[in-house]
Structure formats: C-alpha cells, structure tokens
C-alpha angles and dihedrals in degrees: 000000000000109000116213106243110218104232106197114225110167099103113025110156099158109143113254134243103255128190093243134104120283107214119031103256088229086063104146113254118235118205098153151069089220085054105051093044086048080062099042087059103038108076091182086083107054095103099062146097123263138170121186109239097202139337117320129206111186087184101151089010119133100245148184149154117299099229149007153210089261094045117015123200099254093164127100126254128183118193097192097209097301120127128236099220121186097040109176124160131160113177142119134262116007107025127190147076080294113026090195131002140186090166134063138290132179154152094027134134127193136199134187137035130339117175136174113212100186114132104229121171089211138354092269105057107105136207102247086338098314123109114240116222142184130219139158091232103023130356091216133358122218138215105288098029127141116196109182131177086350116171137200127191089153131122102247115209132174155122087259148321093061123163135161105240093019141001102211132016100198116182105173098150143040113289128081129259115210125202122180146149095011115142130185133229090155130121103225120203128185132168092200107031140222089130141142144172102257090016142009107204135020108192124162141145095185141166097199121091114270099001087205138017123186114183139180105000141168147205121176096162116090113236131204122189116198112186147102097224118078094338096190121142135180140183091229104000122021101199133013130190130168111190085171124358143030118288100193122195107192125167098009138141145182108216089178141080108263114202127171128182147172113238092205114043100209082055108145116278078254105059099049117133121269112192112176119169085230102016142014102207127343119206123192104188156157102006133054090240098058111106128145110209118192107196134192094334131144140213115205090165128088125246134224135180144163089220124358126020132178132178097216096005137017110203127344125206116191119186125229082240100058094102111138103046130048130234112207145159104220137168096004142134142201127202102160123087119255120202130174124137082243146062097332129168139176088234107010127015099193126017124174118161110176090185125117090196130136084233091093117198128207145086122318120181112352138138133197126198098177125109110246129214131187134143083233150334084055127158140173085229106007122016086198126015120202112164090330120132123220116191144154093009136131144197147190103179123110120246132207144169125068124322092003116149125189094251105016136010126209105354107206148150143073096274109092123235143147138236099209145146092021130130131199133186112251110237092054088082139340084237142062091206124005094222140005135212137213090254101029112082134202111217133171110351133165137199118206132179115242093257089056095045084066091067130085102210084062097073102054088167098066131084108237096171095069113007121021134046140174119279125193078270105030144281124022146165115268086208084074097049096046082240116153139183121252104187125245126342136193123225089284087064083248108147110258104214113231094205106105125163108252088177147045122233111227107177084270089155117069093208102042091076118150107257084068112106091223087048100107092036093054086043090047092048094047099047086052089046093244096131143017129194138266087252132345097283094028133077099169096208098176091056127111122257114233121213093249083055095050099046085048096056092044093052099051082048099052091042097059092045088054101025098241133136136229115219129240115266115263120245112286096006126112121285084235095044093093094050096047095056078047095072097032086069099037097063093250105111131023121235115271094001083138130067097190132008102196081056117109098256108231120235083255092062105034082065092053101058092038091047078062114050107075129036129281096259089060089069102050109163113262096179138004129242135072147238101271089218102060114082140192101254090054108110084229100045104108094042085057095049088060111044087051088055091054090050096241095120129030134183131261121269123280097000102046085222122159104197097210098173085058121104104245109227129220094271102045085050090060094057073057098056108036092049093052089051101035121051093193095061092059136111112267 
C-alpha cells in the first residue's frame, strides 16, 4: 500500500525563483592567470561579481583559497564553461578553488591539486568550533550558497571531510543552499574520514526548506577510503546528518566502484566502515523537522565494505523526535554488487527509525539488480529493517549469508512497518525476508521466474504509468531511460484527452457575464472543473492567485491527465499542504521553489509550474516567436517560451509583453488553464 508521506510546511524561507537575472551583467571578466590570483589574494573582492573569460592555467602562480570562514566568498562566479587548470594549493583549514562560499558559483571545471594540511586528530575536530573541508571547487559551502555545473577533475587530499566538488556543506541558518548539475572525476584521499566522491560532509540544523538540495550529481572516479576514524564513504556524500531541516538528494548517480575499510580490525563500533553507492550513513536527529530523502538516484558501481554496504544508502538513523519530515529511499536502483560481512542491502544496509510518525520513512519503488553478499542481515532491498517501510519494490539479484531474504533481511524493532506490494525473482533467495519480527509484517509478496519477471502485467502493484517500465530483465525506472508517460492514445497512437465537462455553467457567477472578455476562459474552467469561484455566486475573476491556488490547480490538472489522486490533508495541517507535496512528487514543482504559499504567484512563475505538469508531447509548438520581454537570463524564460510556442499564453496588445514579474490574477489563470487542457482553445 502507498503510505502518505507529512511535508512540513510551517517555516519555509527558501528564496524564491524569481524571474530576474542571475549574475549582474557588469560581472569582471576574468582572461588571466595574473587576474584570477590577484583575486585569490585580494579578499576585498570577494563580494563581486566575475565571469572567466578563457581557459586559465595558474601553473607557477601564488595561490590560495577564495574565501574563508572569516570572510566567505558571497559574491557570484560564472565560469562559463572554461577550466582552471594548474590548481595547487597547499593550506590549512578550509582547501579549494573557494575555501568557503554564501554566493554563488557556476560553470566552472578545475584541475590539479587541492590539500588540506591541517593536523586533525579525527574528522570531527573543528577549527574555533567550524569543521574544515577540501574540496577541488570549494573547501565548505555556507548557508545561501548556490553551486551549479561545477566540475572537478582535481586530485582531493585531506585529514577528513573530502569531497570532489566540496568538503562541507554547513547550513546553520535560514537560508537555502542549492546544489545541481556537479559531477566528479576527482581521486579523494583522506587519513580521518566523512568523504565521498562529489561531497564529504552534509550538516544542517536549518529552518529553510530544504536546507539542502543536491540534483542531479555525478561521480565516475572509484574511491577507496582506508581508515579507523568515520569511515563513511559515499558515491556522491560520505556522511548526513539533520539535526533540523530536509537534505534532499534527488537525480543522482554513482558510475564508480565504492569501497570502504578499517585499517585496524579491532577499530570502535563507531568507527566501522559505511560504503553506499549514493550515500555512507544518514542521521535524522534532534528536532521534528529533521528527514534525508534520497530520490530517483542510481548506483552502477560496486560496493565494498569491512562492516556495513549499501547500494543507494549505506545506514539510516531516524530519531524518536523526527516527527514532522520524512526520511525515504524512493525511485532508486542499484546494478552493481554490494558485499560486507554485515547489514548489507541492494538499496539500504542499516535502517533504524524510532519514530511513530505518520511520516513514515522507508523504501518506495526501487529496484536492485546487484548480487548481494553478507555474512548476515543481508537483503536484496534492506539488509535490517527497523520501522522502516519497503513497498512497491522489486529485485533480481541474488542474496546470500545468514538470515538474508530477497527483499529484507532480518525485520526487527519495536517500531511497526510493513514489507508489501514487492516481487523477486526466485532464484535470488528461498526466502522474501530472512526473518521477521513481531512488528514488522509481510504483506503482500510475490515470487516470479525470471521469464515472468520480463512481463508488465506481472507486476499488478507497480505503477507503470508514471514510474516503472519494463527492462531487457524486468522492471526498471523510467527516470533512467528517459522514458516518460503521454497520457492516454487511440488506436492511431493521437493523444485522447482525458479532460472531459462534469458540469454546466449557468451564469452562477454574477460577475463572470458574457460580455466579459474572460467570459468563455472562466466557463470553460468551471465546466472542467479547473477552477471553482470565490463563493457560490462569485468568481472574483480580477483577484490575485496566490502560490497554494496555483499548485492546487496544477495538481488537480496533472492528476486527471494521469489518473492519480492527491490525499486528504492530516489533522491540523494546511488545506494546500497535500497538493504541494503533490507536486513535489510529481516533478512539478522543485523543492523550495517557493518562499511563501499564502503569497499572490507572479505571471513568471505561474509559467513555470504550468510549463511542468503534462508531458512534452502535450506542448508541441503551433507558431514561432517569443514574449520580448522574457529573456534568457530570466529564471522562467524557457517555460514561457513554451508554453508561447504551444499557443497557451500569448502577449499583451500592442506591445507582446508578457509581463512575467507581474502577479497573474484569477481570470488570466484561467486562459492558463483551459488552453492546457483544452487543445481547441489554443493560439494558433
């Protein structure tokens, strides 16, 4: 069964997407190695705005960290695809291109050599109470940050918190960090632990939400970690802990071996080794609002460990506390094999979630085709299972050791869950779960031959419309075949639109008449049931929309196209709060893209979300041209030219503006709506 997942909503201060310009257009251009160490040296400068102009090599170049605890880079830097070649830098505390950043860097690639010389005696001892970090693009990234195509082809070297791209990502405040598009070529070394192969170290106690999102990441480079202090090793983060706040991982993948391993082997309980294809050990803690969620990401490396292994993730803690987030694996997959003598899993090694929530926390729609070895607590999804749901998933890989299962392994606690709506093939194990306990439940379980396994009617539990599809040997993610869903077809493959009136306008609305111009758009909403008025007599029509208004439409839009539904709201929680995680999801909207939902949503970002909710095909281009207006550096400019091509929104008269910083109001959102939905009503 499909558990409802609590999104909490009360405090959500991430800054807003904005239809405005990203980088200053009078950012400094940079063309030279004298100019860029000039910048390196001169922290006066660390709050402007620069763009490379070509290729550097700071090869013989004086160089060190831009950026630092005291004084943190909070400017912005766009690399604009050029490389920074020569990269040495030798220093202590905080190590990389950028030893510490708030603003914004971008674009950029690095190559050479980035150490950290600080004598720590472990990975958790901290420079006056900070934790120092390398990285080849940044050594630790700050509350507010935004890294974006980042690139490391740098060696990475340091006592602890290594990563490729960056070290330490830190949120202690209020404001987002935003991580997307970085990728790792990058051999990381560390003597004290807490690294991976795109970032060492996730820490936040946050009240933004999320306090962290990483998408859609990469690491191609194998890394082996060799120590007996915080052993924990990940494909893309080594170690994540939420002490307040969400850390979401969402579209990313590991392409490279992971192997992680004491030194000494009577090394502390605390101090075993953690290997995960996406992450080492995940830790929710201290405050209701702490949850990890790892979504649609993949592992293709094998993964190796003296104690724990995961294919996604390694070991989750959830605290009795974490009441109010969830913290889930969903819509991930695992190929690559995964062998320790200990609590190992095709998806996740460890799990223990003490919390009674209704957030309930597990693994939702993953599937793992990698052979899995433990001496025991071994499972083809989950090697232990504590509270910690496992449903609609699915594997093919074979498991082995004591008390393995093909989906679970040992099932145990005092926190109740459920194993349920899952299939594996039935040669992988003589066993669904190894061993059950009182408050763990098998459900509904089912054991298929390899042959079978081939064919989609098989597997009646998953959702084949919007998140699985058949492989060459079985089922898969569409997310990894770039596969995607387009609604309904007759029998010459043309879309059906599932849009149909269930109910008759009736000039129920004293001021929707029909010498309105909006008339026709507000009749055609209501009748679809798009839209519904103010009152019972009132539409409204020149009101604002507010965000919460707009997702809610989106939502009921997307879920009749796809024939989904949105939940009712819990007790005590907000009437929008089920369509918002809807489309959270559902890929409509980003998280925290908003900053507020009782706000009034501008034109700009009412495009955005309604550029998102059906597929592709739906939005085939009518006519050519553009709103002059909307430019490229606007952060809505290519959902608005989209939805212009399809003939869904148009300009004003005379001018063809669009106006996207405007707020929309009830009538213009209803254009919106009726010409998504209906293919008649659009420009043609």
């Amino acid at each position: 069964m499909k558990k409802a997942l609590t999104l909490a909503l009360s405090i959500v201060v991430l800054a807003t997407l904005f239809c405005v310009s990203v980088f200053a257009s009078d950012a400094v251009v940079i063309s030279t190695a004298e100019e860029l160490a000039a910048l390196m040296q001169d922290s006066s400068k660390w709050a402007g705005s620069y763009k490379l102009g070509a290729d550097i090599d700071l090869t013989g170049h004086s160089q060190r960290p831009i950026g630092n605890y005291t004084l943190p880079f909070g400017g912005s830097f766009d690399g604009d695809g050029h490389t920074v070649k020569g990269l040495n830098i030798r220093t202590s505390g905080t190590v990389g291109l950028f030893g510490v950043i708030e603003g914004t860097v971008k674009n950029v690639t690095v190559e050479g050599y980035v150490v950290n010389t600080f004598e720590a005696s472990s990975a958790e001892t901290k420079i006056e109470g900070k934790y120092p970090g390398a990285g080849g693009v940044a050594g630790v990234v700050l509350s507010g940050a935004t890294l974006e195509n980042c690139i490391n082809r740098a060696e990475v070297d340091g006592p602890g918190n290594c990563g490729g791209v960056a070290g330490v990502i830190y949120n202690f405040s209020y404001a987002a960090v935003s991580i997307s598009g970085c990728e790792n070529y990058g051999t990381i070394y560390s003597t004290a632990g807490n690294c991976g192969g795109v970032f060492g170290r996730v820490y936040v106690s946050s009240s933004a939400y999320p306090a962290v999102t990483i998408k859609d990441c990469v690491n191609h480079t194998a890394q082996t970690l060799d120590v007996d202090n915080r052993n924990r090793l990940g494909g893309i983060a080594g170690y994540v802990r939420s002490e307040a706040g969400v850390v979401v991982f969402e579209d990313c993948t590991n392409e490279a071996n992971i192997s992680a391993n004491n030194v000494d082997a009577a090394a502390k309980s605390n101090d075993y080794p953690y290997a995960g294809g996406i992450i080492g050990r995940i830790e929710a803690v201290s405050d209701p609002s702490s949850g990890v969620r790892v979504l649609k990401c993949s592992n293709t490396g094998d993964v190796t460990s003296g104690k724990y292994a995961g294919g996604i993730v390694t070991y989750i803690q959830r605290g009795e506390v974490c009441t109010d987030n969830v913290t889930d694996i969903s819509e991930c997959i695992n190929t690559g094999d995964v062998k320790a003598p200990r609590y190992v899993g095709g998806i996740v090694g460890y799990t223990e979630n003490k919390s009674v929530s209704s957030a309930y926390s597990g693994a939702y729609n993953c599937a793992n085709y990698g052979t899995v070895t433990g001496g025991d607590f071994a499972g083809g999804i989950c090697g232990r299972q504590y509270g910690f749901f496992v449903e609609e998933c699915f594997s093919a890989g074979t498991t082995t050791g004591t008390t393995s299962g093909a989906l679970v392994g040992p099932a145990e606690g005092a926190i109740y869950c459920e194993t349920d709506e899952c299939y594996y093939v039935d040669t992988v194990n003589a066993k669904a779960v190894g061993k059950t306990g009182t408050m763990c439940i098998e459900l509904g379980m089912e054991a298929v031959s390899a042959d079978v396994a081939k064919v989609q009617s098989t597997f009646k539990y998953l959702d084949f419309d919007n998140i699985w599809t058949i492989g060459e040997n079985g089922p898969t993610l569409k997310m990894l075949t770039g596969e995607s869903t387009s609604g309904n077809v007759n029998g010459d493959d043309k879309p059906v639109s599932p849009f149909v009136a269930s109910r008759t306008y009736e000039g129920q609305f004293t001021d929707v008449t029909e010498d309105k111009w909006f008339y026709s758009f507000v009749k055609n909403a209501y009748e679809y049931n798009l839209a519904n008025g103010t009152s019972t007599s009132k539409f409204s029509p020149d009101n604002k929309f507010t965000v919460a208004q707009a997702l809610t439409a989106a939502a009921n839009i997307h879920k009749v196209y796809y024939s989904k539904e949105v939940r009712a709201a819990y007790p005590g929680e907000a009437w929008y709060a089920p369509y918002v995680t809807y489309c959270i999801d559902n890929g409509i909207i980003g998280y925290g893209m908003f900053d507020s939902y009782d706000r009034n949503i501008t034109r700009g970002e009412m495009a955005m979300v309604f550029a998102s909710i059906l597929p592709d095909s739906e939005y085939e281009a009518v006519r050519e041209g553009s709103n002059s207006d909307v430019t490229e550096d606007m952060a809505c400019h290519s959902a608005v030219t989209k939805l212009f091509a399809a003939g869904i929104v148009g300009g004003d008269a005379g001018t063809g503006n669009f106006r996207p910083n405007d707020e929309i109001v009830r009538s213009e959102a209803c254009v919106i709506f009726t010409r998504i939905a209906l293919d008649s009503e659009r420009i043609k």
